[in-house]
C-alpha positions as a LaTeX table, in Angstrom:
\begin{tabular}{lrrr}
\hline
Residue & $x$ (\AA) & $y$ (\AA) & $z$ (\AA) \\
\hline
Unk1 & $-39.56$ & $-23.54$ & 20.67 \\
Unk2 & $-35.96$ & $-22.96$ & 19.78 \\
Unk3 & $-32.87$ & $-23.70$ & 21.85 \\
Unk4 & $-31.17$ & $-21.17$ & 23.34 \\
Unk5 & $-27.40$ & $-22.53$ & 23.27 \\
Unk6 & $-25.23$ & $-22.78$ & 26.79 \\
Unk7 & $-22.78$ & $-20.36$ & 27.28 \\
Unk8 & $-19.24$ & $-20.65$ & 27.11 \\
Unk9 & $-17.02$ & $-20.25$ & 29.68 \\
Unk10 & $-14.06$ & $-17.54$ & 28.56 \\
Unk11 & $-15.98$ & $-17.73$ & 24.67 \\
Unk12 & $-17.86$ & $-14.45$ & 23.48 \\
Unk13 & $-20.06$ & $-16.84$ & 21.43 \\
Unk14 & $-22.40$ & $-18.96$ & 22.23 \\
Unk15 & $-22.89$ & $-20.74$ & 19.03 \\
Unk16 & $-21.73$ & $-21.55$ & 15.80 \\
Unk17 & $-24.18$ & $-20.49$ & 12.97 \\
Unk18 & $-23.45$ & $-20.58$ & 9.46 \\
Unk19 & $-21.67$ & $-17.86$ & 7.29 \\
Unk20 & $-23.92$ & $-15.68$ & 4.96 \\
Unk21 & $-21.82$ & $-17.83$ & 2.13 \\
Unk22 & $-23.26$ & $-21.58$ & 3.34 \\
Unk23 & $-26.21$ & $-23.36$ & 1.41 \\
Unk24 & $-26.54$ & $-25.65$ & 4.44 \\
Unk25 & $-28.56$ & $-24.41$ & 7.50 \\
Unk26 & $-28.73$ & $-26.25$ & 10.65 \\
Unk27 & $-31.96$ & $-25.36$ & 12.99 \\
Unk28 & $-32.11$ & $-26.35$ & 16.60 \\
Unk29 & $-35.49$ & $-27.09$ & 18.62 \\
Unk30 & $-35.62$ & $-27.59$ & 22.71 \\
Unk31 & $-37.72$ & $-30.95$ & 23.07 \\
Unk32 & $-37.34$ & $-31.29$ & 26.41 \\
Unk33 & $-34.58$ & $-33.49$ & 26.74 \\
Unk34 & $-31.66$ & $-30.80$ & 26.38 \\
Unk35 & $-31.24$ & $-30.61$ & 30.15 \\
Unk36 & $-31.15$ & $-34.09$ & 30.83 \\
Unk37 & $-28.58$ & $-34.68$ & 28.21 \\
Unk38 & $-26.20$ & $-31.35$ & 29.17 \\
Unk39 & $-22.80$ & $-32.73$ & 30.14 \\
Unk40 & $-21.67$ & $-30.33$ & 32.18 \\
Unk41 & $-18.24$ & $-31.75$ & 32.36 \\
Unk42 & $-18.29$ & $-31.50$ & 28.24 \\
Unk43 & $-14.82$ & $-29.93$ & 27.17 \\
Unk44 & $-14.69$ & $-26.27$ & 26.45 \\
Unk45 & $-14.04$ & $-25.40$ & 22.80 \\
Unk46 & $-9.87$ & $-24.49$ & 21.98 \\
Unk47 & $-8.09$ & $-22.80$ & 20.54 \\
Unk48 & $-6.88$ & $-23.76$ & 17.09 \\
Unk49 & $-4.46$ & $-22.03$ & 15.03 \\
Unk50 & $-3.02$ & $-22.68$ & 11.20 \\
Unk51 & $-0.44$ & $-21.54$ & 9.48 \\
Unk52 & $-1.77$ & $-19.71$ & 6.79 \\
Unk53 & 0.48 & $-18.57$ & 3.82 \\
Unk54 & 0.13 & $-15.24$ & 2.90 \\
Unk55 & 0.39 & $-13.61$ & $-0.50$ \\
Unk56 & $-0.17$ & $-9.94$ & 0.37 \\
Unk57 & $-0.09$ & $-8.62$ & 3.76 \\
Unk58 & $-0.89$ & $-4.85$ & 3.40 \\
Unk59 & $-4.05$ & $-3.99$ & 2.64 \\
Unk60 & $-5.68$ & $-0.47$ & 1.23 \\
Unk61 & $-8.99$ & 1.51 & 2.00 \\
Unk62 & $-10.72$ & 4.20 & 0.72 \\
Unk63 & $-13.38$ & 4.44 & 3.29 \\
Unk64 & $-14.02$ & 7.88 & 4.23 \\
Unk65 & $-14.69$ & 7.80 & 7.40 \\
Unk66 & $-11.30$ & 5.79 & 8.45 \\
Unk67 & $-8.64$ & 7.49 & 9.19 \\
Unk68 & $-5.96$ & 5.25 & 7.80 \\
Unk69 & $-5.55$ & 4.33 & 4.02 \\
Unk70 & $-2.71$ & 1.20 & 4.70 \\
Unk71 & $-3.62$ & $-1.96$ & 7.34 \\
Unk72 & $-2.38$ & $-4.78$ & 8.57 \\
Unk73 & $-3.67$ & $-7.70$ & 10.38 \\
Unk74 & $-1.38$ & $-10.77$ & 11.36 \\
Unk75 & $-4.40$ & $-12.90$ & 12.25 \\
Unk76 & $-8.03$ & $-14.18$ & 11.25 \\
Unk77 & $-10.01$ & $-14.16$ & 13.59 \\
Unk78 & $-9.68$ & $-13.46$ & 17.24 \\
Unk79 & $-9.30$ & $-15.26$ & 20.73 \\
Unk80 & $-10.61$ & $-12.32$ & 22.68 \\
Unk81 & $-14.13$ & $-13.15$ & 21.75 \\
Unk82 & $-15.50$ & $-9.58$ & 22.03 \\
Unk83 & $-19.19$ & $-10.71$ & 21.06 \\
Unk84 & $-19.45$ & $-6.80$ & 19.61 \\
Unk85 & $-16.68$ & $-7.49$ & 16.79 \\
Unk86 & $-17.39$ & $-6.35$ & 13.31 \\
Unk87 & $-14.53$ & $-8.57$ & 11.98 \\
Unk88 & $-16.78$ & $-11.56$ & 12.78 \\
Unk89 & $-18.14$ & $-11.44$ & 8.91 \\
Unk90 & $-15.31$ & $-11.81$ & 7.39 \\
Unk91 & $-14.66$ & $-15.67$ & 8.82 \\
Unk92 & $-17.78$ & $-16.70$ & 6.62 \\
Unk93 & $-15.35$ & $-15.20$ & 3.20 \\
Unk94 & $-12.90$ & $-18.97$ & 4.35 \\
Unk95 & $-16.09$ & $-20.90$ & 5.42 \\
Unk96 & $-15.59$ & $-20.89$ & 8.72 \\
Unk97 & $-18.24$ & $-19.68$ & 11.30 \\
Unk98 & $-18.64$ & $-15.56$ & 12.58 \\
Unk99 & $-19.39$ & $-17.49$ & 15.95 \\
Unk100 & $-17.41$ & $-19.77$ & 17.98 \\
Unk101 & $-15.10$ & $-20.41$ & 14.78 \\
Unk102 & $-14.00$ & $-16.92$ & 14.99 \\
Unk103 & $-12.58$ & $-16.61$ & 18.17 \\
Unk104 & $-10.85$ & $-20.46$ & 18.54 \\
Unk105 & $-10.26$ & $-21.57$ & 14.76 \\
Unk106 & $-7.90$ & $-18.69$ & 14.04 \\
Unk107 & $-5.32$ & $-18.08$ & 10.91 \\
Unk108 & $-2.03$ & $-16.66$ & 11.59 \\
Unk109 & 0.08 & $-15.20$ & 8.62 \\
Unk110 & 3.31 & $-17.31$ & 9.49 \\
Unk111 & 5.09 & $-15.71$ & 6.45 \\
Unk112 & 4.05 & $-11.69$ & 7.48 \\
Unk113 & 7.54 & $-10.36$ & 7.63 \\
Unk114 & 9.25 & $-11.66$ & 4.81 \\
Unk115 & 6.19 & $-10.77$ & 2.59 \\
Unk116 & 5.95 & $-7.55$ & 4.42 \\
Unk117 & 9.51 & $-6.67$ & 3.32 \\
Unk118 & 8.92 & $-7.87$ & 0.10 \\
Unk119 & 6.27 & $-5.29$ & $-0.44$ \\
Unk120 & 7.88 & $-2.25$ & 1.31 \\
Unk121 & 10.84 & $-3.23$ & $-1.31$ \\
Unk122 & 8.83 & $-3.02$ & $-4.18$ \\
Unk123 & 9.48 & $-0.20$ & $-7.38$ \\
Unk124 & 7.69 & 2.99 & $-6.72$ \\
Unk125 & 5.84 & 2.06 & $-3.53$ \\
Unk126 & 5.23 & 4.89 & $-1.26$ \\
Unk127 & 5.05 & 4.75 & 2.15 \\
Unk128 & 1.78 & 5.88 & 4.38 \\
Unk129 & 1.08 & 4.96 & 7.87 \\
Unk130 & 0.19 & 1.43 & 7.73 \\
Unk131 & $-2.14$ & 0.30 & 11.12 \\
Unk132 & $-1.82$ & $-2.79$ & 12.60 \\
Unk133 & $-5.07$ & $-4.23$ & 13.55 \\
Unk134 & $-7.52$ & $-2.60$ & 11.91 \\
Unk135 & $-9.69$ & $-6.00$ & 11.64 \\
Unk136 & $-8.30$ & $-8.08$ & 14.69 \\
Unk137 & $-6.51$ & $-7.87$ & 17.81 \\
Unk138 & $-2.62$ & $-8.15$ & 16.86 \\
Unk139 & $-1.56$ & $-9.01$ & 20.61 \\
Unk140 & $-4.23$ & $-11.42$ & 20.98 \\
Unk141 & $-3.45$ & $-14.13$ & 23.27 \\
Unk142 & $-2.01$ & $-16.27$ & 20.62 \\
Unk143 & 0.30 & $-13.76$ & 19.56 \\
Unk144 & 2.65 & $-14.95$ & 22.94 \\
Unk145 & 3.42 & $-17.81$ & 20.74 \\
Unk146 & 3.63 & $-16.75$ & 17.01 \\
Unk147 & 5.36 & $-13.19$ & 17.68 \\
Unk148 & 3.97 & $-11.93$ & 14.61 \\
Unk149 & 2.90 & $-8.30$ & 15.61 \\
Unk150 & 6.82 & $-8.27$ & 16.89 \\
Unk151 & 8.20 & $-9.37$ & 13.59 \\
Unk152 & 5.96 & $-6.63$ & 11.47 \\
Unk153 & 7.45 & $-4.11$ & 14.11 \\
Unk154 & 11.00 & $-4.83$ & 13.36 \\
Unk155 & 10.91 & $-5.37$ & 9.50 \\
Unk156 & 8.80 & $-1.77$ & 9.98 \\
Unk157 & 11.51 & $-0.32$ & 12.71 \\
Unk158 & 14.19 & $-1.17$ & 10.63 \\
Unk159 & 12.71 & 0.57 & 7.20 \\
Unk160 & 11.99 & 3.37 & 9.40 \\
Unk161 & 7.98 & 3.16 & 8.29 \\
Unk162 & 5.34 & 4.59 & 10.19 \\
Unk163 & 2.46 & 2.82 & 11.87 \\
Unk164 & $-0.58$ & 2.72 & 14.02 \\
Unk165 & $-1.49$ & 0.08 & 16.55 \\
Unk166 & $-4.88$ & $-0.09$ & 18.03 \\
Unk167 & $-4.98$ & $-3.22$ & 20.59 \\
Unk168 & $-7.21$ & $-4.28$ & 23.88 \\
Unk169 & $-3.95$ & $-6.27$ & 24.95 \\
Unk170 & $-1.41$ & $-5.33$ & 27.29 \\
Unk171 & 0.76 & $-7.49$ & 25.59 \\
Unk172 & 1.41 & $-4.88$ & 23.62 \\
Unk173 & 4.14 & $-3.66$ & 26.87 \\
Unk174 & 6.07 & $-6.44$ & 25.71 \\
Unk175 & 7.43 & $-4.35$ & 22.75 \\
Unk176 & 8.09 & $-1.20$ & 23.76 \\
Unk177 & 11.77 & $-1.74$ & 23.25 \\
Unk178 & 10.64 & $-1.16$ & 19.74 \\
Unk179 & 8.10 & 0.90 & 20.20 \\
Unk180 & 9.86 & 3.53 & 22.26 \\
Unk181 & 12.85 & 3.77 & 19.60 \\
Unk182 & 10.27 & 4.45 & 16.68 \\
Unk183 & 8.18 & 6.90 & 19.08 \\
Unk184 & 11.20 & 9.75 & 19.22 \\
Unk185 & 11.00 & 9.16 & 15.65 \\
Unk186 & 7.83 & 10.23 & 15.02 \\
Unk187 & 6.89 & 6.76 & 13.66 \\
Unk188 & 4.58 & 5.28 & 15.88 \\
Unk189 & 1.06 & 6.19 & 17.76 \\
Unk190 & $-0.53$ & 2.90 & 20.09 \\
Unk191 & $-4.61$ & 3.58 & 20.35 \\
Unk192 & $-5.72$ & 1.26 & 23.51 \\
Unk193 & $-9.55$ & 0.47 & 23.61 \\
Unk194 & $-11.41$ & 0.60 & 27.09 \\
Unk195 & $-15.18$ & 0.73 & 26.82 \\
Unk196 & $-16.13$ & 0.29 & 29.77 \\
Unk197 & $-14.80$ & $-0.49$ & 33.80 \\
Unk198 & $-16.92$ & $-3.33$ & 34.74 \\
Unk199 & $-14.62$ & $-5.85$ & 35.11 \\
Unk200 & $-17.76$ & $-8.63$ & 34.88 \\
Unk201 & $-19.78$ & $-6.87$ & 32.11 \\
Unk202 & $-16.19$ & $-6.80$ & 30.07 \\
Unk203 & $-15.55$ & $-10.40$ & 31.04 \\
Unk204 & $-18.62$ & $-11.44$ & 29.35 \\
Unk205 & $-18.69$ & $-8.65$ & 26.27 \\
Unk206 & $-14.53$ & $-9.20$ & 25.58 \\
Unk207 & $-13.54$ & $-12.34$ & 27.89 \\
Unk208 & $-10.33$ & $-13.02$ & 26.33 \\
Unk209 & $-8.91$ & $-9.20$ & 26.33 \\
Unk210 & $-6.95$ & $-7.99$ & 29.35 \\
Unk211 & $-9.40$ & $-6.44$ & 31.88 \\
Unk212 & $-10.14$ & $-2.64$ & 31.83 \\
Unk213 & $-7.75$ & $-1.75$ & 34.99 \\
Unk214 & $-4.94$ & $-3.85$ & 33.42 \\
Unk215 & $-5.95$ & $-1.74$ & 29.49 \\
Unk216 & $-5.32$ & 1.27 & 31.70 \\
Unk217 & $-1.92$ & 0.51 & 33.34 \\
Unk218 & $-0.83$ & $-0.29$ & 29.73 \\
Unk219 & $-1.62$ & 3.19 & 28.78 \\
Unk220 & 0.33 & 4.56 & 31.64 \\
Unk221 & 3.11 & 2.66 & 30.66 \\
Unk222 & 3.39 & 3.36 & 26.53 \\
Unk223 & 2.82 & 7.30 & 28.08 \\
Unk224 & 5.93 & 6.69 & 30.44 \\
Unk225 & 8.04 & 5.57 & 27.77 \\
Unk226 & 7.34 & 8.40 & 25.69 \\
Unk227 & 4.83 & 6.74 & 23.12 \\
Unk228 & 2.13 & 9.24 & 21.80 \\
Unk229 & $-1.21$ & 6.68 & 23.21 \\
Unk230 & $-4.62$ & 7.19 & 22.89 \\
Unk231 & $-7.88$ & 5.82 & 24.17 \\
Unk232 & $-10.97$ & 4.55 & 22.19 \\
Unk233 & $-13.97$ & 3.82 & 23.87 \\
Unk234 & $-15.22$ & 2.01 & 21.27 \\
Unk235 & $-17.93$ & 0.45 & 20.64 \\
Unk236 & $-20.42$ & 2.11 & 22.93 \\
Unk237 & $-23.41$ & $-0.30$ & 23.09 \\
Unk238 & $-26.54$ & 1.98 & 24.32 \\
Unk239 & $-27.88$ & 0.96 & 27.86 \\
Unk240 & $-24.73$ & $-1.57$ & 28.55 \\
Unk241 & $-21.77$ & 0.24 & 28.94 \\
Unk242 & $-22.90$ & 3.88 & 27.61 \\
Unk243 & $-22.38$ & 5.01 & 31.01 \\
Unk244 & $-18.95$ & 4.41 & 31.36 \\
Unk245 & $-17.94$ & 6.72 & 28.98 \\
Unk246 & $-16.79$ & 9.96 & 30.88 \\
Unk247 & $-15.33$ & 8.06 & 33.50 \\
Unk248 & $-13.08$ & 5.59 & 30.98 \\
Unk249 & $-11.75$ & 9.14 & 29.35 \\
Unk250 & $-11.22$ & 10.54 & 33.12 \\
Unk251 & $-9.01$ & 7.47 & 33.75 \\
Unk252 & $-7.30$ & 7.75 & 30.56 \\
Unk253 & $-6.21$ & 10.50 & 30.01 \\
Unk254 & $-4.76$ & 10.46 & 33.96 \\
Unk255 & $-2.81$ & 7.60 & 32.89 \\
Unk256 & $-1.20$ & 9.50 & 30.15 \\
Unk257 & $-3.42$ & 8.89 & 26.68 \\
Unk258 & $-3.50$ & 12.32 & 25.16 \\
Unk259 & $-6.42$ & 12.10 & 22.49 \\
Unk260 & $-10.10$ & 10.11 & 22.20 \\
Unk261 & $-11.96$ & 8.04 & 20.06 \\
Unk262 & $-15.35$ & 6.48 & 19.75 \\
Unk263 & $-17.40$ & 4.44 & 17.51 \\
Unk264 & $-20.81$ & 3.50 & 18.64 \\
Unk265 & $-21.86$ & $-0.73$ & 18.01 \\
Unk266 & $-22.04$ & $-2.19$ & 14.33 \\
Unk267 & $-23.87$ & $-5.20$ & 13.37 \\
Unk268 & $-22.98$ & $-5.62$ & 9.69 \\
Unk269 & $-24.04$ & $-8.99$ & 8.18 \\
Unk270 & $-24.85$ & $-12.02$ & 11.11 \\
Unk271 & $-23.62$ & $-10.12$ & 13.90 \\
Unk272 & $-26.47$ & $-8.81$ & 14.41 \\
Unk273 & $-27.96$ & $-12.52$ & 15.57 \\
Unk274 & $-25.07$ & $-13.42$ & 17.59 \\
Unk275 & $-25.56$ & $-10.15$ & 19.42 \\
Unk276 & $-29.06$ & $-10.73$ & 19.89 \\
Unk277 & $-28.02$ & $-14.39$ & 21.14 \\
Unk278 & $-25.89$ & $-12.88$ & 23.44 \\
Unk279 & $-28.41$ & $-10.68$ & 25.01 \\
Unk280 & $-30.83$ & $-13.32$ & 25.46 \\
Unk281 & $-27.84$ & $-15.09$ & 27.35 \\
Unk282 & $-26.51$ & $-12.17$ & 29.41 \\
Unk283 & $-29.00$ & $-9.33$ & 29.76 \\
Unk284 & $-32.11$ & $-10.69$ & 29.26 \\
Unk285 & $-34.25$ & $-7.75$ & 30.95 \\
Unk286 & $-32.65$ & $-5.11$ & 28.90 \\
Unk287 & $-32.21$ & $-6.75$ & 25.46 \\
Unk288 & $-35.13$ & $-5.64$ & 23.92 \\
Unk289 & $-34.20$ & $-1.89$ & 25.34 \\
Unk290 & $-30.79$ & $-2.32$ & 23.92 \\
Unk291 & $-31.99$ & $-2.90$ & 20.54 \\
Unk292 & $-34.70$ & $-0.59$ & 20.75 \\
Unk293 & $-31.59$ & 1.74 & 20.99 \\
Unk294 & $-29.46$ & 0.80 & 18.61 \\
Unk295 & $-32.13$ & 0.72 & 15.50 \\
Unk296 & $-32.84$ & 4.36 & 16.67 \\
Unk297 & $-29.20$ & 4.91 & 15.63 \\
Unk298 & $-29.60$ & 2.81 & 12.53 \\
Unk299 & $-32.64$ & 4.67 & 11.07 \\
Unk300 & $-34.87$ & 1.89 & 12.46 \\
Unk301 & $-32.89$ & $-1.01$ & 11.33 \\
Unk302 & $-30.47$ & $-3.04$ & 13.07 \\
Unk303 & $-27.24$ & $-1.69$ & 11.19 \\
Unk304 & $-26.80$ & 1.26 & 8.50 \\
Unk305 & $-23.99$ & 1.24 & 6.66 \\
Unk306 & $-23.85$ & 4.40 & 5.45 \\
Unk307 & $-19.96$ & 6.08 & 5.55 \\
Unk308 & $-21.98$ & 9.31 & 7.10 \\
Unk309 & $-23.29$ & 7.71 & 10.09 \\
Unk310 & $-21.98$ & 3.67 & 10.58 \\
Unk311 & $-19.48$ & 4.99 & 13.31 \\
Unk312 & $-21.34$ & 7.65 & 15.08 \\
Unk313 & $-25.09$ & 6.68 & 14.41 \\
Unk314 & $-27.84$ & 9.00 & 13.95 \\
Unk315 & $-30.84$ & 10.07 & 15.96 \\
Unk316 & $-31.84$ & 11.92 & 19.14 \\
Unk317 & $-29.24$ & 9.10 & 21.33 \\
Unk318 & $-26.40$ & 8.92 & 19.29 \\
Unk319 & $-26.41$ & 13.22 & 19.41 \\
Unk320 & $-26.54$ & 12.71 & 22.78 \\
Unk321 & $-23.00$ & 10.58 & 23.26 \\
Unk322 & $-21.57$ & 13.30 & 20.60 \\
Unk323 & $-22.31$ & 15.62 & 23.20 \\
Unk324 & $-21.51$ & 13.75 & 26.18 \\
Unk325 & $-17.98$ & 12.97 & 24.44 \\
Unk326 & $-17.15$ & 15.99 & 23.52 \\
Unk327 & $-17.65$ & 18.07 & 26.46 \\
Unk328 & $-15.53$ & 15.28 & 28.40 \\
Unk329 & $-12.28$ & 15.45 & 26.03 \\
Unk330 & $-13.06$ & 19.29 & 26.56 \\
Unk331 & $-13.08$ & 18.60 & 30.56 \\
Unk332 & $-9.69$ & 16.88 & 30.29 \\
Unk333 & $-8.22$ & 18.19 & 27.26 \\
Unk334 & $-7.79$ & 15.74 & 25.01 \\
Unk335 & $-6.67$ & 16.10 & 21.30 \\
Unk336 & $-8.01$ & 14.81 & 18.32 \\
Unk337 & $-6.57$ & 11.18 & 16.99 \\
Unk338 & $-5.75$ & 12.97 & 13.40 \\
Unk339 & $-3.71$ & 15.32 & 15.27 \\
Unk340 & $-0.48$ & 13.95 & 15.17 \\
Unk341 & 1.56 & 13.17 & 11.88 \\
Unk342 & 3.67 & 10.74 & 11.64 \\
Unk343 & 6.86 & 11.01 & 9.68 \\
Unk344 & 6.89 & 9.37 & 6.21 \\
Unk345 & 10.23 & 11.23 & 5.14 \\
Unk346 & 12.52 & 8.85 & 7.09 \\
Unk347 & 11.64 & 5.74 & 5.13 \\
Unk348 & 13.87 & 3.42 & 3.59 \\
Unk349 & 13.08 & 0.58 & 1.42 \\
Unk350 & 14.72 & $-2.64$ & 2.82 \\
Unk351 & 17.72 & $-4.55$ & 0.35 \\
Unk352 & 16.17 & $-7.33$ & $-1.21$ \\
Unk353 & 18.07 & $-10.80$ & $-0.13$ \\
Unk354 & 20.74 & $-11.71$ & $-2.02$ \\
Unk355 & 22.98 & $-14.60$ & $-1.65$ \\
Unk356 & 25.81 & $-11.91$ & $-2.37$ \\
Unk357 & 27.36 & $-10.59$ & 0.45 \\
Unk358 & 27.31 & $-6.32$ & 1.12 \\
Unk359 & 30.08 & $-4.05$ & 1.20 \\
Unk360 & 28.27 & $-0.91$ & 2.44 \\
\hline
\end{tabular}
């Protein structure tokens, strides 16, 4: 029989399973003795970060079912641990694990802003809305420390370049002395993601992100300091947190987020074990209903990546939250994310360094 790993306290993850990229696999079996031998007083796994030394730092798309064609993320990997991320993948491309290696063995781009100004300066680049965390949370915990999200901001503030934040942080307060400046100019939109109010569901599906209530209050205060916010409920994971959905956009949108979002769960790749591990940890009645679900969104399979239908799904269920979403930004008014447009006119590239001094 095989050996369903403990749970981590504060840890999305249970395990630590090998990327798709490893010729080495490791396979545990229960034989009886795993309770006897449990230390229950064994340390929890921490939080490691490296300074990783980055060449590039903006990144392009072509996807056509993102909205944004310029990203950039200040980490790899993230300590919130949402269980549900679709950035888990990508760990396996520096052979580290999608599990528990994603969420406490984490990279951080010590060089961003002086590469990020380096690239902004360059001949004949032209300046689109760049969004910051498009893979990983940039006010995850660690970011406290490293500041990196904050440096980005003021290398972008100062060039006048627009940008999009989406964050489950209310770190992201912290910087609204930028953030407020670059709002009046039409350079900035903050996207907060709330998928559900259960404080102990999203303790177990996100434990490291700020609680729902506390996501919320960060809205209200971006809104009071005049920065366009919206909400993304996002991802909705069928028969878990599905029925939150009109009542996070109710609270939303009363806190002051003015347009929606959502993007139904993705399993690209070996999330869709960890998931599956984390079901049999945490909702072991409904698992096999959850699943049930989700391949009826995937055209029977587990995950589809087709552009068409990867956010939104397809099928009887996922028509069903299309409605159900709709009719509640209707309810409460809420625009679409697209909507506003940011102001690209206003940029200026910044002076490369020179040891010479300037006159102007």
């Amino acid at each position: 029989m095989t050996a369903l790993p403990q749970a981590h306290k504060g840890r999305g993850a249970a395990s630590n399973p090998e990327g798709r990229f490893e010729s080495i696999r490791h396979h545990a079996e229960d034989d009886g003795w795993q309770s006897l031998l449990l230390d229950e007083a064994a340390p929890r796994p921490r939080t490691e970060v490296t300074d990783e030394r980055a060449r590039s730092v903006i990144t392009r798309n072509d996807s056509p079912d993102i909205a944004f064609e310029q990203a950039m993320n200040p980490y790899r990997g993230c300590e919130h641990g949402c269980i549900y991320c679709f950035a888990r993948p990508s760990h396996s491309y520096i052979n580290l694990s999608p599990g528990l290696d994603f969420e406490t063995k984490i990279r951080a781009k010590g060089n961003l802003a002086e590469v990020l100004r380096a690239e902004l300066a360059r001949p004949g680049y032209v300046p689109k809305p760049i969004n910051i965390g498009s893979n990983t949370d940039p006010y995850q915990p660690i970011e406290k420390k490293w500041r990196l999200t904050r440096a980005a901001l003021e290398v972008l503030a100062e060039c006048r370049h627009p940008c999009t934040i989406v964050t489950k942080n209310a770190l992201v307060e912290r910087d609204l002395d930028l953030l407020a400046p670059m709002a009046r100019a039409q350079l900035v939109q903050v996207f907060v993601s709330v998928n559900s109010l259960d404080n102990h569901l999203a303790a177990k599906l996100e434990p490291r992100a700020s609680a729902p209530h506390r996501r919320i209050k960060a809205i209200a205060a971006l809104a009071e300091a005049g920065v366009p916010v919206g909400v993304l409920v996002a991802p909705i994971i069928p028969a878990l947190n599905d029925r939150d959905m009109e009542a996070v956009l109710e609270r939303a949108h009363a806190a002051g987020a003015r347009c929606a979002g959502y993007t139904v769960l993705r399993l690209p790749w070996e999330l869709k074990a960890l998931f599956r591990e984390w079901l049999a940890l945490h909702a072991p009645q409904r698992a096999e209903h959850v699943m049930s679900l989700v391949r009826q969104m995937n055209g029977g399979r587990d995950y589809d990546s087709d552009f068409r239908t990867r956010m939104r799904g397809q099928g009887v269920f996922a028509e069903l939250l299309r409605k159900r979403f709709e009719v509640a930004c209707r309810r409460h008014g809420f625009g679409r994310a697209r909507e506003l447009k940011l102001d690209t006119s206003r940029f200026v590239p910044p002076r490369r360094p020179s040891p010479q001094g300037e006159l102007f």
